[in-house]
TORMITOR-144516 format. One record per residue (C-alpha): x negated, y, z negated; residue number from 1. Coordinates in nm, 3 decimals. Last residue first. Layout:
<nodes>
- X:Y:Z:NUM
...
</nodes>
This chain:
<nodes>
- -5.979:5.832:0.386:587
- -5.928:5.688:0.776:586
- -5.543:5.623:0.667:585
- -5.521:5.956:0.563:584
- -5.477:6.037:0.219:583
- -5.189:6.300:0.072:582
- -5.259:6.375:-0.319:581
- -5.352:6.750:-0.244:580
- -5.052:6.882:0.047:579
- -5.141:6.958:0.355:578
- -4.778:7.115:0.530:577
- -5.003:7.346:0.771:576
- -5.343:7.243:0.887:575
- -5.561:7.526:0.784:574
- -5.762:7.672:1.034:573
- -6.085:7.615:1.148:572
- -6.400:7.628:0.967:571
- -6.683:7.831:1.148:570
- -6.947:7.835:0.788:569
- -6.849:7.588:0.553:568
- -7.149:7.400:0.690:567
- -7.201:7.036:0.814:566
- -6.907:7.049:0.982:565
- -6.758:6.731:1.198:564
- -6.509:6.604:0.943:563
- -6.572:6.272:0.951:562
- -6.403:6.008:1.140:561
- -6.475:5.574:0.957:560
- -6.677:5.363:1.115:559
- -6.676:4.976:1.129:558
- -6.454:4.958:1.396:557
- -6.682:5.148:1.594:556
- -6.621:5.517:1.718:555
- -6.718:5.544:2.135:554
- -7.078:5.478:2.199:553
- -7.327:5.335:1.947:552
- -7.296:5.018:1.665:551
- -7.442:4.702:1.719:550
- -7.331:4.350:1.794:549
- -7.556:4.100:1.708:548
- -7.901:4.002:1.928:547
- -7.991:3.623:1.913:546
- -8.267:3.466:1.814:545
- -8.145:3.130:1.647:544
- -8.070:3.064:1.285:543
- -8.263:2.759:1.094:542
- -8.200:2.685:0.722:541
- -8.453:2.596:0.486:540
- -8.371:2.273:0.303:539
- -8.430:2.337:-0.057:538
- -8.673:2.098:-0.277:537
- -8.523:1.901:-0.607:536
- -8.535:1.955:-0.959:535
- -8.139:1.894:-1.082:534
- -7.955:2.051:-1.392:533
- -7.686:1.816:-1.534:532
- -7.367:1.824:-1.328:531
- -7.048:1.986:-1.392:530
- -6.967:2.366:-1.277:529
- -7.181:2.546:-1.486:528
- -7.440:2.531:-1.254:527
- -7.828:2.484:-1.320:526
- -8.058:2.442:-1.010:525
- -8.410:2.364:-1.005:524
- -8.642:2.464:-0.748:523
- -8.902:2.330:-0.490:522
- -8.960:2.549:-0.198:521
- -9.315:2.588:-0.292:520
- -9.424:2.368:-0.590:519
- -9.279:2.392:-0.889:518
- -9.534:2.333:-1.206:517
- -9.485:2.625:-1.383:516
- -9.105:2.563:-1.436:515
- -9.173:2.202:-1.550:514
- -9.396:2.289:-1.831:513
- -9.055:2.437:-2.023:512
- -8.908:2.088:-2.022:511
- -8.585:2.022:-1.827:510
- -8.326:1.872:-2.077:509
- -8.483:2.027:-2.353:508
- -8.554:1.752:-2.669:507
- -8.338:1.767:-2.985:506
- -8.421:1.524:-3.293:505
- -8.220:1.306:-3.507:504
- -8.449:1.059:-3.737:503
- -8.577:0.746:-3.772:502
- -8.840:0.613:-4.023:501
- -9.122:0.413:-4.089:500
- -9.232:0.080:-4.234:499
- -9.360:-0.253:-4.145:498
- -9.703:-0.185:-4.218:497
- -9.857:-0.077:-3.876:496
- -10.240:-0.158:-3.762:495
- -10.539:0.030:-3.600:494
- -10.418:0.361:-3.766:493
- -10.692:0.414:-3.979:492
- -10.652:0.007:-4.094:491
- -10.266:0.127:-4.194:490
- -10.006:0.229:-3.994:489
- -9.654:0.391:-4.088:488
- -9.423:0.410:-3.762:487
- -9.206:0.717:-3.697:486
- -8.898:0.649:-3.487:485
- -8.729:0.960:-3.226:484
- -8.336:0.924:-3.228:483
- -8.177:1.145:-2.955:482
- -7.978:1.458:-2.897:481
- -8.013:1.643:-2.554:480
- -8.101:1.981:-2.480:479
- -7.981:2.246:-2.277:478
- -8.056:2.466:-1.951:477
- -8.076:2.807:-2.092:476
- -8.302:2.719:-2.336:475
- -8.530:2.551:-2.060:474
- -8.481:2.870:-1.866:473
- -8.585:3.085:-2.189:472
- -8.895:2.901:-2.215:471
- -9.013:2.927:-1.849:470
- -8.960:3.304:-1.861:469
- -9.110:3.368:-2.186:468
- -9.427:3.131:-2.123:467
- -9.506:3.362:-1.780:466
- -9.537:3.143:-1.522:465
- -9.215:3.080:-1.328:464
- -9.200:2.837:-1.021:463
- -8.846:2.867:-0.863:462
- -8.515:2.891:-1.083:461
- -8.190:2.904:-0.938:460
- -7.907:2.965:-1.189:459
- -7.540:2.909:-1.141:458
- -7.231:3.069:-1.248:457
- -7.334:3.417:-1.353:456
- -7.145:3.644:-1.521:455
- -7.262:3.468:-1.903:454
- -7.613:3.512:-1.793:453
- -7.612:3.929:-1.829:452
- -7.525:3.936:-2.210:451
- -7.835:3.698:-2.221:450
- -8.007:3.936:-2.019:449
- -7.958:4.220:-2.213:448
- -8.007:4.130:-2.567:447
- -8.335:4.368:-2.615:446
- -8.288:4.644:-2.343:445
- -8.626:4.818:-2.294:444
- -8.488:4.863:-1.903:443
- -8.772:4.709:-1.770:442
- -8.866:4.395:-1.965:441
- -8.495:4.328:-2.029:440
- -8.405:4.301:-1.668:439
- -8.780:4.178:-1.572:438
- -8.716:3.869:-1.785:437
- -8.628:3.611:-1.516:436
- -8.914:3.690:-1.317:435
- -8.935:3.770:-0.930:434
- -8.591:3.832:-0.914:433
- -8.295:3.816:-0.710:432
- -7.892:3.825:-0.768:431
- -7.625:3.671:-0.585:430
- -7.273:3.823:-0.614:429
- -6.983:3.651:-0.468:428
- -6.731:3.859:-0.417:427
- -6.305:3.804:-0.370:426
- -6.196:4.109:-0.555:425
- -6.114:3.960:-0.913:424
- -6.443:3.808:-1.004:423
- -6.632:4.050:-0.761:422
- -6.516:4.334:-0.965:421
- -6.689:4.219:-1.259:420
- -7.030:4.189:-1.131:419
- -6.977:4.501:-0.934:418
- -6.898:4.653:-1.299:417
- -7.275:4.508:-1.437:416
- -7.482:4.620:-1.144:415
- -7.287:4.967:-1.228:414
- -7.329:4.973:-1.577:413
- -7.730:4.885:-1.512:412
- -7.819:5.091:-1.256:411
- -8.137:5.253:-1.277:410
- -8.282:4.963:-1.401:409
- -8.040:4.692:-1.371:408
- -8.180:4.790:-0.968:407
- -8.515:4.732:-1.060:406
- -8.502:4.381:-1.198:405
- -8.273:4.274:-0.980:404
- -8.513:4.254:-0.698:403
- -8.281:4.206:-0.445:402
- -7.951:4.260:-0.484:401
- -7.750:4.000:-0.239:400
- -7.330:4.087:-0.203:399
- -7.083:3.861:-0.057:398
- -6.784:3.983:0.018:397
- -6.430:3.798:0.073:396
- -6.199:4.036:0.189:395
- -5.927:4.277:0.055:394
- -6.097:4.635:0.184:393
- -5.931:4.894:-0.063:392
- -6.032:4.678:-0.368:391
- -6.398:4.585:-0.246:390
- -6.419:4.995:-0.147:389
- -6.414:5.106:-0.457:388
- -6.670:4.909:-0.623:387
- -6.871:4.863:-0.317:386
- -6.902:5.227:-0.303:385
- -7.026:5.290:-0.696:384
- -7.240:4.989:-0.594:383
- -7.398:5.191:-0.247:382
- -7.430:5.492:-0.450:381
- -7.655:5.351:-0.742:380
- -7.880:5.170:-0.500:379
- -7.879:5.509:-0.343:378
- -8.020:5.662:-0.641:377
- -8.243:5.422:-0.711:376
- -8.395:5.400:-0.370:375
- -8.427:5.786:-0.343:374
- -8.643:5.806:-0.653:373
- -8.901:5.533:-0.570:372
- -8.949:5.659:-0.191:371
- -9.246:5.414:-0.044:370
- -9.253:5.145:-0.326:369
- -8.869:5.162:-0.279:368
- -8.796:5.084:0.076:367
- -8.457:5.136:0.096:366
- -8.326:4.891:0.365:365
- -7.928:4.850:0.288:364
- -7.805:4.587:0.500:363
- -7.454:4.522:0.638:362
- -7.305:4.225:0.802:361
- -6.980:4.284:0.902:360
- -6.690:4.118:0.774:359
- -6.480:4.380:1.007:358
- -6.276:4.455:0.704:357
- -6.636:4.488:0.536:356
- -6.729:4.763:0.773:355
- -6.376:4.929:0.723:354
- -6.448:4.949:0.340:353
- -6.822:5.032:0.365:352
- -6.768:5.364:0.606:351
- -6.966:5.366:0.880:350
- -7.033:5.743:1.035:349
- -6.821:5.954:1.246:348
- -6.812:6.290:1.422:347
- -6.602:6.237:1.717:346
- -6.701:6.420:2.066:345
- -6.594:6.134:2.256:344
- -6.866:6.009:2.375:343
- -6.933:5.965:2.011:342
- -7.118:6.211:1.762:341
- -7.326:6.019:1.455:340
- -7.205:6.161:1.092:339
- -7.488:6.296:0.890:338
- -7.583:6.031:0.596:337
- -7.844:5.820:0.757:336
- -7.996:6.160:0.891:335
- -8.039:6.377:0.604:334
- -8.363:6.211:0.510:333
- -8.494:6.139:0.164:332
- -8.203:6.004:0.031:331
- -7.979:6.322:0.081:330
- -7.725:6.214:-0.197:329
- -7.953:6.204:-0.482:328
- -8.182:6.489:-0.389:327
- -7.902:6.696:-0.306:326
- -7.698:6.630:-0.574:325
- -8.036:6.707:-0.803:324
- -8.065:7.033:-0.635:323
- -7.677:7.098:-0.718:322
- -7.733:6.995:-1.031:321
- -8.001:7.230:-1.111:320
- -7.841:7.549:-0.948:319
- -7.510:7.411:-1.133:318
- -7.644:7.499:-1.458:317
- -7.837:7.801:-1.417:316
- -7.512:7.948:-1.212:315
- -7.242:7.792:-1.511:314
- -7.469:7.948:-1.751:313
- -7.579:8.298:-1.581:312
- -7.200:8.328:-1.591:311
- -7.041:8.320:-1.197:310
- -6.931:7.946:-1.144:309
- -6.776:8.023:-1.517:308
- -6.567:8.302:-1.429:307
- -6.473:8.142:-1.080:306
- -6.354:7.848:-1.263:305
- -6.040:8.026:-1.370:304
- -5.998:8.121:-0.994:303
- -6.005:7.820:-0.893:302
- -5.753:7.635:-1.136:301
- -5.499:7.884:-1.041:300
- -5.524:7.831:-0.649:299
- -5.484:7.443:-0.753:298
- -5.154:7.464:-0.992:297
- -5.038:7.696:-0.658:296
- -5.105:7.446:-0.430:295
- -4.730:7.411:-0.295:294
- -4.702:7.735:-0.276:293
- -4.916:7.805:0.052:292
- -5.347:7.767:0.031:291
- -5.537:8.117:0.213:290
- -5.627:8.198:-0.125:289
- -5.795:7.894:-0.185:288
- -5.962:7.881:0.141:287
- -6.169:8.228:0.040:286
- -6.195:8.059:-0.268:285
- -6.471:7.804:-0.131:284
- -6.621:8.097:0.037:283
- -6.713:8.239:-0.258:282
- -6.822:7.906:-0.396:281
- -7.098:7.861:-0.138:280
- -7.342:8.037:-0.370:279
- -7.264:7.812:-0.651:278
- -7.389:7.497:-0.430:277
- -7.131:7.239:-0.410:276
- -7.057:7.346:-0.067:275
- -7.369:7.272:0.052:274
- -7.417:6.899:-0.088:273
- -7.065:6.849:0.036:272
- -7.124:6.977:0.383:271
- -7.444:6.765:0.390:270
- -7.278:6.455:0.262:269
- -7.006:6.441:0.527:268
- -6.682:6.559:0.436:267
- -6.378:6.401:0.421:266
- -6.168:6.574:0.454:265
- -6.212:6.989:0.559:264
- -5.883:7.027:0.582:263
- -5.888:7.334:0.314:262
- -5.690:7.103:0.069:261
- -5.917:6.826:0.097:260
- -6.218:7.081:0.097:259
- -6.050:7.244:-0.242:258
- -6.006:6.942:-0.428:257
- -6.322:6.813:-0.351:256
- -6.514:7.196:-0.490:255
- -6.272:7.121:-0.814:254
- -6.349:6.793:-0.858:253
- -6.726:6.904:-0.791:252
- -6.731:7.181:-1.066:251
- -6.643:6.905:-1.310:250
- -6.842:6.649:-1.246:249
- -7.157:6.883:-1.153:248
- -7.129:7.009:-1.538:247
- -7.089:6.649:-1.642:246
- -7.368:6.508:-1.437:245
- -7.603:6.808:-1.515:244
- -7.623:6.707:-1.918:243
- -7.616:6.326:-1.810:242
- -7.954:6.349:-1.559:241
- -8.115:6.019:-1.534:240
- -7.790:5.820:-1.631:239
- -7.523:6.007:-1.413:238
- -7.759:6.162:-1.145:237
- -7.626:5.864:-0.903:236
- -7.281:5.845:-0.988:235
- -7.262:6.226:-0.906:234
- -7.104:6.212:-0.517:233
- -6.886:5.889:-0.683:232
- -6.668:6.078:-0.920:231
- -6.607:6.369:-0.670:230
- -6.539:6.088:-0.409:229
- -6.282:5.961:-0.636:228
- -6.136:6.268:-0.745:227
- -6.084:6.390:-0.393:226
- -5.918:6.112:-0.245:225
- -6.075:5.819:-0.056:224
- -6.411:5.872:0.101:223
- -6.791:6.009:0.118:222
- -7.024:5.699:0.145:221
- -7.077:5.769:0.463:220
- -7.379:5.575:0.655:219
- -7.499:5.651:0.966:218
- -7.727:5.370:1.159:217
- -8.079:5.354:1.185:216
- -8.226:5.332:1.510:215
- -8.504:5.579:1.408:214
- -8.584:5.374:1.065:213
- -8.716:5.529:0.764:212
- -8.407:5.592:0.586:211
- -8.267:5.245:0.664:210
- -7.894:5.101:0.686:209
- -7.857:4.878:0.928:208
- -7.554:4.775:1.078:207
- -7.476:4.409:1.258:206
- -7.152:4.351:1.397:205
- -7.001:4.011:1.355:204
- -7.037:3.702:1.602:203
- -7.090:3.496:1.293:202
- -7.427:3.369:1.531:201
- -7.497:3.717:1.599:200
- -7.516:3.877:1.223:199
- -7.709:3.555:1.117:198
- -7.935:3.610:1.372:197
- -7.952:3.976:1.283:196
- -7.980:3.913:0.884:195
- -8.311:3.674:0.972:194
- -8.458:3.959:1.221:193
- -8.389:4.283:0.915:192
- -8.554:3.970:0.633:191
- -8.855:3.953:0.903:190
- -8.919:4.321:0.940:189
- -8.945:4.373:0.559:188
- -8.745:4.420:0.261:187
- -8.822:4.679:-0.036:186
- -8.528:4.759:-0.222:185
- -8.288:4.523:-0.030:184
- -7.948:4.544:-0.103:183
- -7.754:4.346:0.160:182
- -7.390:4.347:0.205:181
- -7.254:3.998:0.356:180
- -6.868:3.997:0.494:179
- -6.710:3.646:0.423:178
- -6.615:3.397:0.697:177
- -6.580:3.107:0.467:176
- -6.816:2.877:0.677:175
- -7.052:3.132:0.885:174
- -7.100:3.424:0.601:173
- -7.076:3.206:0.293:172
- -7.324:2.965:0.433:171
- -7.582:3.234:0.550:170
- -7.599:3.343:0.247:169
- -7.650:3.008:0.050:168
- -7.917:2.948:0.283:167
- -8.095:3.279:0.297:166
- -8.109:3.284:-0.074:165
- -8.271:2.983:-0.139:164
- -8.530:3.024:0.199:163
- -8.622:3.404:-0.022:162
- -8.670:3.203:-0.341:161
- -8.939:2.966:-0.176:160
- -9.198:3.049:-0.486:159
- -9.431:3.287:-0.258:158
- -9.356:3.570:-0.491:157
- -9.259:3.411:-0.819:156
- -8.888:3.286:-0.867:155
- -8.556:3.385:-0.999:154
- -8.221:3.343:-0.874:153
- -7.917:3.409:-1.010:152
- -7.556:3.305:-0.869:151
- -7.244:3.466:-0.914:150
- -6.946:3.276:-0.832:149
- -6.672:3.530:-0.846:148
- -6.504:3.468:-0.556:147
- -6.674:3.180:-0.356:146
- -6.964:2.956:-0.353:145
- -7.099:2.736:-0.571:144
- -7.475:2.599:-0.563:143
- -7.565:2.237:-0.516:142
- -7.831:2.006:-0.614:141
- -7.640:1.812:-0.888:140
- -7.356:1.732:-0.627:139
- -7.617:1.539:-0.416:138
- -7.549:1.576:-0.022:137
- -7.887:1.565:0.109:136
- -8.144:1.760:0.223:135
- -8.143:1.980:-0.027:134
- -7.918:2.275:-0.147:133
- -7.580:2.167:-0.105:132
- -7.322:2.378:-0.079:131
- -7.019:2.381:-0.264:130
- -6.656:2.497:-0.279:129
- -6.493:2.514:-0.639:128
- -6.159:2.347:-0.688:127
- -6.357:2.050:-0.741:126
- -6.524:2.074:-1.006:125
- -6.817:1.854:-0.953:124
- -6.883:1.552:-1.083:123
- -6.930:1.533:-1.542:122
- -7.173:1.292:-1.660:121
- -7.161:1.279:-2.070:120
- -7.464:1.083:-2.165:119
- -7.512:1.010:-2.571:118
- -7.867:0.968:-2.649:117
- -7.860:0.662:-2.880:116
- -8.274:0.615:-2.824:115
- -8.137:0.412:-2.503:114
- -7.804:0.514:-2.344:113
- -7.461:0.610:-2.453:112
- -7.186:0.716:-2.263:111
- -6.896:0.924:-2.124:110
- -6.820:0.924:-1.748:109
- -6.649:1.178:-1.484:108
- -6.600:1.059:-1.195:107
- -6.266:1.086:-1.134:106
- -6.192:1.321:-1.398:105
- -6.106:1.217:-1.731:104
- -5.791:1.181:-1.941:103
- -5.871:1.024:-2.250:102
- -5.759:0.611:-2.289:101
- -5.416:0.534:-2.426:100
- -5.392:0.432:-2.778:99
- -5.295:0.111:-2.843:98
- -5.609:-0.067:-2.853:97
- -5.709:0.238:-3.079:96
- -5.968:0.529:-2.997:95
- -6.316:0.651:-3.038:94
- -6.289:1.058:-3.152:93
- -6.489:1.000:-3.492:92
- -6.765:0.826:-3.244:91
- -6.791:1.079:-2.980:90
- -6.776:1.313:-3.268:89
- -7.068:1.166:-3.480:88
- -7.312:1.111:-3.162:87
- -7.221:1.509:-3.076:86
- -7.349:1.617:-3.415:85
- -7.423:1.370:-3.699:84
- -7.630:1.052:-3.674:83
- -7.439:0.964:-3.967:82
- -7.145:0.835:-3.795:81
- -7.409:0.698:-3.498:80
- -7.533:0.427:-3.761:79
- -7.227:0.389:-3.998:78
- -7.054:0.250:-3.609:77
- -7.390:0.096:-3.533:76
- -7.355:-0.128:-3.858:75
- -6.978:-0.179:-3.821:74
- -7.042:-0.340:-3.466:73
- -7.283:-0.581:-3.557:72
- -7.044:-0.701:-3.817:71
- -6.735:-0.670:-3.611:70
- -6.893:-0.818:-3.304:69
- -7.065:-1.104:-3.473:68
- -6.676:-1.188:-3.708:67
- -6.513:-1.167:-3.324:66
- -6.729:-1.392:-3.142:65
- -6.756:-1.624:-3.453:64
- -6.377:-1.643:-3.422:63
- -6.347:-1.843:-3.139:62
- -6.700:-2.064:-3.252:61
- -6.530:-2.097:-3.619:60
- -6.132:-2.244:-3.497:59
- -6.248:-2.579:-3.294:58
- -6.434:-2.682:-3.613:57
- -6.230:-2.550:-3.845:56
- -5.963:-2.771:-3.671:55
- -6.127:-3.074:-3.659:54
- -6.296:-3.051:-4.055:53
- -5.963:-2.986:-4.192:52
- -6.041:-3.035:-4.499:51
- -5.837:-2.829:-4.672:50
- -6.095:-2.619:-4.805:49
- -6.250:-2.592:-4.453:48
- -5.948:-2.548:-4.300:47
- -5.856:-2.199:-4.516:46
- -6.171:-2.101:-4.473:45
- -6.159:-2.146:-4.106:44
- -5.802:-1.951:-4.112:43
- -5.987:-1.715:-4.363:42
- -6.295:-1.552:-4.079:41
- -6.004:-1.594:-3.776:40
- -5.796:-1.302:-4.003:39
- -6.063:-1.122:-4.077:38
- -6.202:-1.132:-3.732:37
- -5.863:-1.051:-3.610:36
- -5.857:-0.714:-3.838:35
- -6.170:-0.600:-3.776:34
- -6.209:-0.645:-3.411:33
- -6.044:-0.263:-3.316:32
- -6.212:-0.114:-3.589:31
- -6.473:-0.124:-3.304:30
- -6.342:0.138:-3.133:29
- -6.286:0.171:-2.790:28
- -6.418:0.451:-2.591:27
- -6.629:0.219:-2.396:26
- -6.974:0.193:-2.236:25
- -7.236:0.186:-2.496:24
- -7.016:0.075:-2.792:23
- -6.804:-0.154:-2.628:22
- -7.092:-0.291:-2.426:21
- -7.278:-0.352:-2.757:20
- -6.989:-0.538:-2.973:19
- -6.976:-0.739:-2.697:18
- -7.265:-0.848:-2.676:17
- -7.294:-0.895:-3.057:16
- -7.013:-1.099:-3.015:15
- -7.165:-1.326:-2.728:14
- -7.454:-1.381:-2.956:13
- -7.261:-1.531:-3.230:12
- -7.055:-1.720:-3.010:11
- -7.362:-1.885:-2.848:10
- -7.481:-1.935:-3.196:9
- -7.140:-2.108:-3.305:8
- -7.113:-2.288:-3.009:7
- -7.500:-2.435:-3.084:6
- -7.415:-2.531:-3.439:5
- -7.085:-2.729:-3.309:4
- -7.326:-2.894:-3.058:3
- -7.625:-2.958:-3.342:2
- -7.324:-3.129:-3.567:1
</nodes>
């Protein structure tokens, strides 16, 4: 009798086992024992009554295992069923014997742990090219790269952000070959030395854009047909200045129309900023009459906005804007945007498309503490480029904005379109911050940065110490279902009754104190891409002194021929057979 009592309580206890693994590990349902242990539960009856005493015997510890299981089973089954949310579903959605088992990634695992947290553990996708972050090769500590994965990062000064950034740029540039554009508002001698290296060791020309620099090189931002560069010229008055914008809109498709027609194509920004004044327009119509025929829908159009150009209006008007143009499109020194002469005696000037085509690696230095104004409006101008000139080029791009913050300031629309493009136009966009609320902080925008977080593919987050920063990245980063117990005590809390309660709470992932307590170079990484978010430190990466490829000499691959006036004053003839709508391969 104590042996038969002993198989039954080893059977007992084997069912509850199994009952456990099946609910921790498996998708199988435990309706799945029901059935035989109702079954094994009346054959022993059955014996019993019969008297049968052998065969019950041999029959109750083989169906003990099943009768423990289905019992023990049933309760945690009612147990997660009301647990509600995700604990419900995974438990609604167990399946059959029958039934074939979901279709899952390799890797990919479904299960539930201690406090009935439910684990889903997804690998990497793996269409999407990685790099990882630390030392190691973890899939949790990696960041995306390719079209259209946008990454954000956000960190204090002194937080590591700037080793983040320089690794995942210097991956896309050396492994996938991709052409690197550089926005940096303030920058310093360092980040120009880190971009050479990496400029030399891609074995890729090197430009640098900088207003305050003597070596800087020339920058044209002046191309494609007329509409397009009359549209861009005013991109950066559009949101400080809207009532000038659209009077300088239109006058400027006309004064674009009448330069390409003229031969005059493209023009640098000083002979556009000149001929876009209304006293210039005179001479402006002095080429329109000279125009054949075949511009005769253009010669018309002139002369009816002659009679505006000249009403103390259209003058008052177009005096402002064209001030404003020339503010805007000057950037505080005429130099970075007046065409370099080769040994040749070619005007020219780099042109974004053909520097990208040469997966160059360009930086834009603007030094906004210094020149406030001119820094927003060329951060304007350089995305209204980009956006065009991602389409015409056809090449993976990467693009860096530095402090983000400022640039969704002036340029929100267009931070948000290059965003866009870059899904479709092979960029990857990677955005930098000091604090992950300066977007809405500075533009007044309530809603805006959440709108902003659904472009972005992973997150970077260095320390953070402001409570609304930390808070909204442990939002961001998600929460986890569990079961937290309440005990009653008694003796002023020296003993427990016996009683208490369970119930469903929600804890973050990555706690909100976690952010403030980074240390330097530590960071934790969200993707949307698979794995939980991971704390972890980020290898620096090392580049070598070297000296790129620079521009000077004959005309550069990376530059585009301008025309060589700065004045409307000694142009040459008309080119006969020009005809509006014709493009030359240079733009």
């Amino acid at each position: 009798m104590f042996y038969e009592l002993a198989a039954l309580g080893v059977a007992g206890i084997s069912g509850v086992v199994l009952a456990w693994f099946m609910r921790r590990g498996s998708t199988l349902s435990i309706r799945n024992l029901y059935m035989p242990a109702t079954i094994g539960l009346g054959a022993t009856l059955c014996f019993l009554a019969s008297g049968r005493i052998a065969l019950a015997a041999i029959l109750a510890p083989l169906c003990a295992v099943t009768v423990a299981a289905a019992l023990a089973g049933r309760r945690w089954r009612l147990h997660d069923l009301g647990a509600g949310e995700e604990l419900r579903q995974h438990e609604l959605s167990r399946r059959w014997l029958w039934q074939p088992p979901p279709v899952r990634q390799a890797g990919e695992r479904v299960y539930i742990v201690s406090q009935g947290e439910l684990v889903h553990r997804r690998p990497w996708t793996p269409k999407v090219p990685r790099i990882a972050m630390g030392a190691g090769e973890e899939e949790g500590f990696s960041l995306p790269l390719g079209q259209g994965q946008h990454v954000f990062l956000a960190g204090a000064t002194g937080s590591g952000k700037t080793t983040t950034a320089r690794r995942l740029l210097a991956t896309r540039t050396l492994q996938e070959q991709a052409a690197l554009l550089v926005l940096d508002q303030r920058g310093d001698e360092h980040d120009v030395e880190q971009l050479r290296r990496l400029a030399a060791a891609a074995e890729v020309p090197f430009v640098l854009i900088d207003p305050l620099a003597p070596n800087s090189d020339r920058y044209q931002p002046l191309w494609g047909a007329p509409a397009q560069v009359a549209a861009r010229a005013v991109e950066p008055i559009k949101a400080s200045e809207p009532y000038y914008y659209d009077m300088l809109r239109l006058h400027l498709d006309v004064v674009c129309r009448l330069l390409y027609a003229g031969d005059l194509w493209p023009p640098s920004v000083p002979l556009l900023v000149e001929a876009a004044h209304p006293a210039q327009y005179p001479a402006l119509l002095q080429i329109a009459e000279q125009l054949d025929g075949r511009h005769a829908t253009l010669k018309r159009r002139a002369r009816q906005h002659e009679a505006w150009v000249g009403s103390s209006k259209g003058r008052e008007a177009l005096d402002g804007g064209a001030s404003r143009l020339e503010v805007a499109l000057a950037l505080a020194t005429r130099e970075i945007v007046t065409p370099r002469v080769t040994t040749d005696g070619e005007a020219v000037a780099v042109g974004l498309a053909q520097a990208m085509t040469q997966r160059a690696v360009v930086m834009w230095r603007l030094h906004a503490d210094v020149m406030p104004d001119e820094a927003a409006a060329m951060s304007v101008l350089v995305l209204a480029d980009l956006h065009d000139a991602a389409a015409h080029a056809g090449v993976p791009w990467t693009l860096l904005l530095d402090e983000f913050g400022a640039v969704i300031q002036t340029a929100a629309t267009r931070a948000t379109a290059i965003l866009q493009r870059g899904r479709t136009h092979g960029g990857q966009v990677v955005v930098a911050t000091q604090s992950v609320i300066d977007a809405e902080a500075l533009t007044q925008q309530v809603g805006l940065l959440a709108s902003l977080t659904d472009n972005f593919s992973a997150v970077v987050a260095h320390r953070q110490i402001a409570p609304e920063s930390r808070d909204w990245l442990a939002k961001l980063m998600g929460t986890r279902a569990l079961w937290q117990s309440t005990n009653q005590t008694s003796g002023h809390g020296a003993q427990h009754s016996g009683q208490g309660s369970s119930r469903r709470v929600r804890e973050f992932r990555i706690g909100s104190d976690v952010f403030a307590e980074l240390e330097q170079g530590e960071a934790v990484i969200y993707t949307t891409h698979g794995p939980d978010p991971k704390r972890g430190r980020i290898e620096p990466t090392e580049l070598l002194a070297a000296q790129p490829q620079r521009i000077g000499g004959a005309k550069d691959e990376c530059e585009l021929l301008v025309h060589p006036l700065d004045t409307l004053e000694g142009r040459p003839a008309l080119r006969p057979g020009r005809v509006v709508g014709e493009i030359d391969p240079d733009g």
